[in-house]
N, C-alpha and C positions, 0 to 999 in steps of 0.2 A: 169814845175812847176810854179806857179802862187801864189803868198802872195796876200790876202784879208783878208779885215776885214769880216768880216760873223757872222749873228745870226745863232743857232740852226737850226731853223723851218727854213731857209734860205738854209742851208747845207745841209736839208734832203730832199730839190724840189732838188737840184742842183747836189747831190748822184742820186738820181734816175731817173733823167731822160739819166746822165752818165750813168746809168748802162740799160737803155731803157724802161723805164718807157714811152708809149704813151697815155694812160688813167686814166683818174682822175675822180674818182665820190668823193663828200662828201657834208656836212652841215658844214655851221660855224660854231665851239664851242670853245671860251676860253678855253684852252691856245696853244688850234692850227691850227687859222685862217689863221695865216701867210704861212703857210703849202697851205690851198688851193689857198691863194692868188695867190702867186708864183706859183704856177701849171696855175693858169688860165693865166697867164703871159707870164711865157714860155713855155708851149707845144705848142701852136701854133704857135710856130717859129721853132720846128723840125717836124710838121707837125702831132703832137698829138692832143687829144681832152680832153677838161675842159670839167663837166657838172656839177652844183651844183644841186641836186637832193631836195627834199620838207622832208626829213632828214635822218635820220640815217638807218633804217630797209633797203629804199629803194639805199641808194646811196652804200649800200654792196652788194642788188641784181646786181647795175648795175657794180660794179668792177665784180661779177660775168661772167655777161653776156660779156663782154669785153671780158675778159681773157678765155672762152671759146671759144671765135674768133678768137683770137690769140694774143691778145693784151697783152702785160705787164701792169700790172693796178695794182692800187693803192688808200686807203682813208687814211683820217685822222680823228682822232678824240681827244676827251678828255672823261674821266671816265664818265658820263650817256651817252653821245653817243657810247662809248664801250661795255655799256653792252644792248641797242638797238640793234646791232650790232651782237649778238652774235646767233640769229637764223642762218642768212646765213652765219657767219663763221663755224658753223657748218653742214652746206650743204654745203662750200666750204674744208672741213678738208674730210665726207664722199666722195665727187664728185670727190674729186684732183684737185681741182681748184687752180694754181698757182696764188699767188696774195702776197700782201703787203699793213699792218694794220697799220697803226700809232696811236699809243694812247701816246700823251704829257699828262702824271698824273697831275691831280689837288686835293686839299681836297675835301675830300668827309665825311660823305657819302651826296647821294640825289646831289643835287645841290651845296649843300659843299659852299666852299670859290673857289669862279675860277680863281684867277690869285695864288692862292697860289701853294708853293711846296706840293708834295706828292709823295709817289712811291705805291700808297693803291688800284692797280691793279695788284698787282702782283700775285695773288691766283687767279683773275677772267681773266687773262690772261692764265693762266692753263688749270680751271674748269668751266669757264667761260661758253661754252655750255654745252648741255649734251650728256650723253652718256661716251663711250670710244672710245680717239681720238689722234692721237699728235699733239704734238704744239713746234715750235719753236720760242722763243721769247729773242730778243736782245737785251742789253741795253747799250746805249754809253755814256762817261761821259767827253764828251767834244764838240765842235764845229766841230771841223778836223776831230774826231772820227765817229760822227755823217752825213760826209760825207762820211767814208771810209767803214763804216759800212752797210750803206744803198744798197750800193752797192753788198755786201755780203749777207743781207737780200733778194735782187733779186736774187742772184747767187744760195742760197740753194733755194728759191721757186721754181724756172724753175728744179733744179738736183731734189728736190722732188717731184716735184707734190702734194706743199699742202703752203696753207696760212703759211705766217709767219708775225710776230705781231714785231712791232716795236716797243721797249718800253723804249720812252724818259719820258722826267719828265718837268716837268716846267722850273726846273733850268737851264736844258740843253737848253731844248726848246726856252727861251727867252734871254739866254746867249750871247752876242756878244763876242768872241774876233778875233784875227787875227791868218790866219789859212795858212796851205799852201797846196793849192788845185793839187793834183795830176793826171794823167792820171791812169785810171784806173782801167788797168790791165784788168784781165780774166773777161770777161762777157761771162757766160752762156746761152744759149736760151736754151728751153724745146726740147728735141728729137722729132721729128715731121715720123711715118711710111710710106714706100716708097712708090712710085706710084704702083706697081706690088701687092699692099696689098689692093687695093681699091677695092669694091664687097662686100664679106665676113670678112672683119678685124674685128677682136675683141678684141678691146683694155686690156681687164684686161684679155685676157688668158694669162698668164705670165706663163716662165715655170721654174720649179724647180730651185731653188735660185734666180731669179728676184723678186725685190720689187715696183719696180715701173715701169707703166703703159705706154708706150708710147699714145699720144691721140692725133688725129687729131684736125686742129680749124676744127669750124663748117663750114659748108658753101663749104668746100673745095672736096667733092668727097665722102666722107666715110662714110657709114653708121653706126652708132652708137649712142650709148645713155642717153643722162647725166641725174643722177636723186639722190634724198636725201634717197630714200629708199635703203635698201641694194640689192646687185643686181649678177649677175652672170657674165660669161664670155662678153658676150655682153651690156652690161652694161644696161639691164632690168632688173625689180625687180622680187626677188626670197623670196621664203616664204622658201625655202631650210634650215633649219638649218646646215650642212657641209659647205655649199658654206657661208651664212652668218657668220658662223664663221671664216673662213678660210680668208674672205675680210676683218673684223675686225682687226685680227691679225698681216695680213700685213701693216696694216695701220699702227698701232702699233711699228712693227715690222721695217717698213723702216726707222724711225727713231732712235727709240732705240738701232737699231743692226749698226748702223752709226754715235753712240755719237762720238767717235774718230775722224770723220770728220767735227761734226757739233758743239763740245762745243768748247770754247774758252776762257780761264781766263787769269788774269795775276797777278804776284808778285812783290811787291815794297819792297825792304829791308826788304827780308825774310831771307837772307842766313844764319841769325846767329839770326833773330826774336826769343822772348820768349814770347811774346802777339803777336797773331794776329788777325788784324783789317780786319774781313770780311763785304764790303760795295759794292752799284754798282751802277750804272747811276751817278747823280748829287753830291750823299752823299760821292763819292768819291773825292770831289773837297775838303772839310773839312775834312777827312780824312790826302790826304795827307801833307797840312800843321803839322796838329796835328802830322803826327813822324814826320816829318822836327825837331818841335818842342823838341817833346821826343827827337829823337835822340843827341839835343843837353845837356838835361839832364840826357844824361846816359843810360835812357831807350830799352832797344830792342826790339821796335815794327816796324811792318812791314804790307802791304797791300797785302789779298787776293783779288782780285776782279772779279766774274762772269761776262765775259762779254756775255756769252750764256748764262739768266736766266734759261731758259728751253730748251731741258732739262738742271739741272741741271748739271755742270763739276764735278759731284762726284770722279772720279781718277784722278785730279787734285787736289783735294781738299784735298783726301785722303794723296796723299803726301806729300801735305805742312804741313798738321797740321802731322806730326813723331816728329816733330822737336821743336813744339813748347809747351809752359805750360799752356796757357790758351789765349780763342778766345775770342774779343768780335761784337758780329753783331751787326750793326749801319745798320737802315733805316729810313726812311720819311715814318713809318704806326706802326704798335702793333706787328709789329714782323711775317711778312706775310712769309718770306724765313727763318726765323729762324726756323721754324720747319724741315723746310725739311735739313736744314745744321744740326741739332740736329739729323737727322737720320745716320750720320756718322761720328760725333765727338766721339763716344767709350765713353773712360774715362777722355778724356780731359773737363777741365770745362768748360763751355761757358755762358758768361753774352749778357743784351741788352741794349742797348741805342737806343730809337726809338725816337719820333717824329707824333704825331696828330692833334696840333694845328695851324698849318698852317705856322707856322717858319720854319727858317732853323738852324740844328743841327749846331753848328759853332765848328769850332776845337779847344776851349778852353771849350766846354763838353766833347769834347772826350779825349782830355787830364788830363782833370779831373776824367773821368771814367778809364782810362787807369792807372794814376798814382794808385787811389784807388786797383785796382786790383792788382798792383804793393807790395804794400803796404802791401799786404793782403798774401804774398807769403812767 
């Protein structure tokens, strides 16, 4: 274990390349330069490769292309570079292409305020391309967090076979405090098929109950096929309606039927909570002051917090709020996760406290939102 001071964007090069990150494509964008800096820094000292690409569209082909070869890869961006971005992650969600998205939220929309806070990617981190597809997307709200997390981000991309989106905020992003850097732990690499399969392999004939794909890199012996169109056992494209559906589903399917392994939340003085404060990334930093506060006035409020946005921890969720009389969502946008927490509140009430003007929520509004609600009971 090792105590340093560390920024954000600092701890999420220094996560990933712990967890084996050897490729980096991206463009610079406020507010997370620092991200590629540090990549161009130190990957070439474990023998990785930087390339700042001519911008967004193409520096997502090339974490593509990487990680087809066998590379653990990775970009970074900020909200107009994430939604640039969003073709080839969607030929990286079709493909099974294992890889790792950074998007540090700025205000938006358009070009927005760029060093300001926001969390106003969180729907287009979803729905972001098109089609139907899954998506797993993380968000940390801390420095430490932000290193231990990143790591875990690699760890599900390799066990699925599909991008996962990294989704800091500014707050985090440019955050410095002191943190304590650990070993760490389980690194997964992607299943690689055995020599005796080389000739005729066909990566997506999966059999009954398998969801995911084992896939050779390229280059290395095996004949097969990467492609954005839907495609068949061999992974050419098929006009097939059974087989294209059937590949959809799975897609779908390996994630959804694996939330138990892949959502993560957590509770802060909920045990006896009668308001609960559901918040995530940065927003949970004013949060938790704000019960500190409460609690000293009496109050019984307490922190849900998603640390897997997507999918969402809904049986998690579900059984925090049994217990409690009324929720209120606090984010940095118009209420982007509050719908989809709205689809499993019942009958409990639920208020909002958001955030568009490029400030930060501070815990003396959500203490005053809280008390209100209080008040109101």
């Amino acid at each position: 274990m090792t105590k340093v001071l560390m920024q954000g964007n600092e701890a999420c090069v220094k996560g990933a390349i712990a967890a084996g990150m050897r490729f980096f494509a991206g463009y610079p964008i406020t507010p997370s330069t620092e991200i590629a800096e540090g990549s161009a820094a130190e990957l070439p000292k474990v023998g990785g490769r930087f390339i700042q690409m001519e911008d967004e569209l193409a520096s997502m082909a090339a974490v593509c292309g990487a990680s087809i070869a066998g590379a653990k890869s990775m970009t970074a961006t900020s909200g107009p570079g994430f939604s640039l971005k969003q073709e080839n992650i969607g030929y990286a969600c079709e493909a099974e292409i294992p890889c790792v998205i950074v998007d540090v939220q700025r205000s938006g929309p358009s070009t927005g305020m760029a060093t300001s806070p926001s969390q106003g990617d969180v729907m287009q981190a979803r729905w972001g391309t098109h089609g139907d597809h899954p998506v797993i997307a993380l968000s940390p709200s801390s420095v430490e967090e932000t290193y231990n997390l990143v790591i875990r981000a690699f760890n599900l991309s390799e066990k699925y076979m599909t991008p996962v989106i990294f989704l800091m905020d500014e707050i985090i992003g440019h955050l410095r405090e002191g943190i304590e850097v650990h070993e760490p732990g389980e690194i997964i690499d992607r299943k690689r098929p055995s020599e005796a399969e080389k000739g005729a392999y066909k990566p997506f004939a999966l059999a009954d109950g398998e969801l995911v794909p084992v896939i050779p890199a390229a280059g290395t012996g095996y004949y097969f096929n990467t492609t954005g169109l839907l495609h068949g056992a061999d992974g050419f494209p098929t006009n097939d309606n059974t087989a294209a559906g059937a590949l959809v589903r799975r897609l779908i399917d390996k994630i959804e039927l694996n939330k138990d392994d892949i959502c993560q939340s957590e509770c802060r003085e909920m045990e006896d909570a009668e308001i609960a404060i559901v918040c995530y990334g940065g927003t949970a930093r004013s949060a938790d002051e704000a019960v500190y506060q409460l609690r000293n006035k009496g109050i019984k409020a307490g922190i849900f917090r998603p640390i897997t946005v997507w999918p969402f921890p809904d049986k998690a969720f579900k059984e925090m709020k049994q217990n409690v009389k009324k929720i209120l969502v606090v984010e940095h946008n118009d209420g982007q996760l509050l719908r989809e927490i709205e689809r499993y509140t019942g009958e409990t009430p639920v208020e909002f406290l958001g955030c568009i003007n490029g400030k930060t929520i501070t815990p003396q509004e959500i203490i005053e939102k809280v008390e209100e609600m209080h008040n109101a009971q």
